[in-house]
N, C-alpha and C positions, 0 to 999 in steps of 0.2 A: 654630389652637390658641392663638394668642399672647394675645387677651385672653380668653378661655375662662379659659385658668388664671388669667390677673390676675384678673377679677373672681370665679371661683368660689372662690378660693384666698382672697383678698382680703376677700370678703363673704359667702361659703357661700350664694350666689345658685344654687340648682339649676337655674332657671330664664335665669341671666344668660352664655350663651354668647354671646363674642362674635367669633369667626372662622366664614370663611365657610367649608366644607366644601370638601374633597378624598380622593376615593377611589381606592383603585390601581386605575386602570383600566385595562382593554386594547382593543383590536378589540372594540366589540359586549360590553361589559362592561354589565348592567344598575346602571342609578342606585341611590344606597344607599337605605335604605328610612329611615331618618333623617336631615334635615338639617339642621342648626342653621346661621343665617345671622343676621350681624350686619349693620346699616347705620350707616356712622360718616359723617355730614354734615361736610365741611370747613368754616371757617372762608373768608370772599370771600379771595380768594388765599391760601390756605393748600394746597390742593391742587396736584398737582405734585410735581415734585420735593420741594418741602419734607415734604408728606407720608409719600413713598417715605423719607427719609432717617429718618422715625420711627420708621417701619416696616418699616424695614431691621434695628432692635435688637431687633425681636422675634425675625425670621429669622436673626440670629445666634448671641443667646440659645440657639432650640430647636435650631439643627445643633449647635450646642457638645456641648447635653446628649443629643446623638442621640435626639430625641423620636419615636416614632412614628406619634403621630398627627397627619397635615398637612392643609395649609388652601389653598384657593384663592384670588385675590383678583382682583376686577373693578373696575372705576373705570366711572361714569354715562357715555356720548358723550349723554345727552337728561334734560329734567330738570334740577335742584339737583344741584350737585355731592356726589359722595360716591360711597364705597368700598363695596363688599360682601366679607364675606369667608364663604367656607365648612366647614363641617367636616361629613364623614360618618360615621355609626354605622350598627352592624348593626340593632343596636336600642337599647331605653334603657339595659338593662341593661349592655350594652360602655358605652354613656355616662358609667355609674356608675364602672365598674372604672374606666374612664381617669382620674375625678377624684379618684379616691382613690389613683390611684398617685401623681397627680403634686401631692397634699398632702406626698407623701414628703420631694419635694424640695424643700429647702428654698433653697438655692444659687440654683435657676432662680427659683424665686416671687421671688425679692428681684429680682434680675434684669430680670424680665417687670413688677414693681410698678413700678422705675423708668422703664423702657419705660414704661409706663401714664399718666404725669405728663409726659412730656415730648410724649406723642402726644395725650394730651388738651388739652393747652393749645394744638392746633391744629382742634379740634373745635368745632361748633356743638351736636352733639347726636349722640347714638348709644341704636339698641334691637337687641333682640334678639328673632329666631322661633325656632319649632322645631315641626318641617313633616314627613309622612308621606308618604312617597311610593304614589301611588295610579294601580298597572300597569293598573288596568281603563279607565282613564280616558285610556291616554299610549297614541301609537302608536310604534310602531319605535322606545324610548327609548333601545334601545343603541348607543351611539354611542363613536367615539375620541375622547376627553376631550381628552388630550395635544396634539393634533394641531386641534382647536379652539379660535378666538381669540377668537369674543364669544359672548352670551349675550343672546337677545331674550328678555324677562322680560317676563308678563304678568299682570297681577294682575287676579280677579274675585269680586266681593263677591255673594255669592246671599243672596234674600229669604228671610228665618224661614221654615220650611215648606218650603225648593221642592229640598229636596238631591234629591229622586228624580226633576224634572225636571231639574235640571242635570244627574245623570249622562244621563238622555235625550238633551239638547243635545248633548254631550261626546260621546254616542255615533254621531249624526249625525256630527259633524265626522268622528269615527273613517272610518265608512262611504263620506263622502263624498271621504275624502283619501285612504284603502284601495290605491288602486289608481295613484295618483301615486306613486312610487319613493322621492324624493328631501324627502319630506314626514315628520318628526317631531316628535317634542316627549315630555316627560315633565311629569308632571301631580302636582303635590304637594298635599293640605291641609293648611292650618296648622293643629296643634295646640295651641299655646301662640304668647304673644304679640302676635299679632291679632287681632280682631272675629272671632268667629264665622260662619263660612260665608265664609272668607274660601280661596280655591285660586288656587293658583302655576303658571304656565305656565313650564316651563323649552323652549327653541329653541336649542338650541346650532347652530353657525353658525362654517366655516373663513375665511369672505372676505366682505366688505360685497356681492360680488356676489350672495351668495344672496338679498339684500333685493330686490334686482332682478327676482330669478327668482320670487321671492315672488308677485309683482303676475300672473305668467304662468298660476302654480299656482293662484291663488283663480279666473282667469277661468276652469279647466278645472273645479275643483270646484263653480261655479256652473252650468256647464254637466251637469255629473254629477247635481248636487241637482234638474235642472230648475225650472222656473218655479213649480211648486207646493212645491216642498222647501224653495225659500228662503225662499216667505213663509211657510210652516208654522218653520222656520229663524226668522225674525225676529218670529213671535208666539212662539216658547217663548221668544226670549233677553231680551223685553221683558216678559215674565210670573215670568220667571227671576232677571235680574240687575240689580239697583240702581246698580250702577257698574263698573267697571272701568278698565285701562290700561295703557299696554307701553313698556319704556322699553329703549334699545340700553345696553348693557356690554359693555366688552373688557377681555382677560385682563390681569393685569399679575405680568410674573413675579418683578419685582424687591419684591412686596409678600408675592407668596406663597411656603409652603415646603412645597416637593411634593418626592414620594419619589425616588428614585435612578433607580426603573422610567419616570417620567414625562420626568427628565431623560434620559435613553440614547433615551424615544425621539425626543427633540429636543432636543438640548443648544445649542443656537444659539438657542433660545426659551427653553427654559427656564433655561439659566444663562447670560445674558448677560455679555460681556462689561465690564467696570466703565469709564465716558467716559473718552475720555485726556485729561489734562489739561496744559495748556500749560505748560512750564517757568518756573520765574518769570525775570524778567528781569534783570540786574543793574543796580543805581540807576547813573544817569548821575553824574558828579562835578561839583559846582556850578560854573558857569564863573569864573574869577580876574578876580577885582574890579581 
């Protein structure tokens, strides 16, 4: 939420959400059907802690003002560094009401503006999406958010023309991952912000070991697709898609400001404790000359 309002408040940008989405989720909660995602590129060391402590005035700001609509945030492990942050809607319309509530406030907008200046002078660059979630396309999307630490994000660019073979593609994958248990994903198009024909793979993921188990699940689904499925499989995806790429993110909780429900159901993740810090020391007295 935190630069959502700075810049729509700021520049009535309808278009310029810039926190990454968070929904109250629970057990097998499905993904929101809106999600507006920001990407804010740090500055060569700027990221880190110094970032977090910017973006800690946001998350202060909106517990103050008991805001209710919260955001997630992910930090790059692959890639240029940089933060995502999210926010979900039911649709555009709840989108609307929110930024006209929080035109109300005027207290917080001053707030989140100064926030906005001091986190931008740690930035190289920041944009904004804002993506449809697309259930025909995702398997098993519902998942325990809370309870999830990273997010394999994969981006795929389709050629003019070929949306009805990509959902074909997509639906192979569907088919051929079916019957593996432990295999999901939720399937967004962008609809603002990106190149057109541009779809979001989201992988939500509790432990780096799934990447592991990753490498196990594709040689089962090659073996499901058989020998003729994959090269049918590899003439649609090269008929289909111009580019793509997937990059790892982990949660970071001290960036985001998630609901009450998220912390209860992990309060040692999601509200960490704040570092202790060493008492200062007393100056030594200059030795007598």
């Amino acid at each position: 939420m935190k630069r959502m309002i700075g810049l729509l408040l700021g520049t009535c940008l309808i278009a310029g959400c810039a926190v990454v989405a968070a929904q109250e989720h629970s057990e097998g909660t499905m993904p929101p059907k809106i999600l507006s995602v920001t990407r804010e590129w740090t500055k060569p060391g700027k990221n880190g802690p110094s970032h977090e402590k910017t973006e800690s005035a946001f998350v202060q700001a909106l517990t103050r003002a008991k805001w209710p609509t919260h955001y997630l945030a992910a930090e790059s492990l692959s890639g240029k560094p940089r933060a995502l942050f999210f926010i979900a809607y039911d649709s555009f319309d709840a989108w609307e009401k929110d930024m006209k509530s929080a035109e109300k406030d005027r207290a917080l907008t001053a707030e989140l503006d100064r926030a906005n200046v001091a986190d931008g002078d740690l930035l190289s660059d920041v944009d904004q999406a804002v993506m449809v979630f697309r259930e025909d396309l995702s398997l098993r999307p519902g998942v325990d958010i809370p309870h999830m630490r990273y997010f394999e994000i994969s981006r795929f660019h389709v050629k003019q023309g070929h949306d009805k073979d990509w959902e074909a593609l997509a639906k192979m994958y569907q088919s051929g991952f079916e019957k593996i248990s432990d295999v999901h994903w939720a399937m967004y198009q962008v609809q603002y912000g990106r190149e057109d024909g541009t779809y979001i793979l989201f992988n939500p993921m509790k432990t780096a070991a799934e990447i592991d188990s990753g490498f196990g699940n594709w040689m089962k689904f090659s073996a499901a697709m058989g020998e003729d499925g994959m090269k049918k499989l590899a003439e649609l995806t090269a008929a289909t898609v111009d580019s793509s790429e997937s990059n790892l993110f982990i949660f970071n909780p001290r960036m985001s400001y998630v609901s009450e429900d998220w912390i209860k159901a992990d309060p040692e993740f999601w509200k960490p404790k704040p570092a202790a810090t060493e008492p200062a020391k007393p100056a030594k007295k200059p030795a007598a000359q």
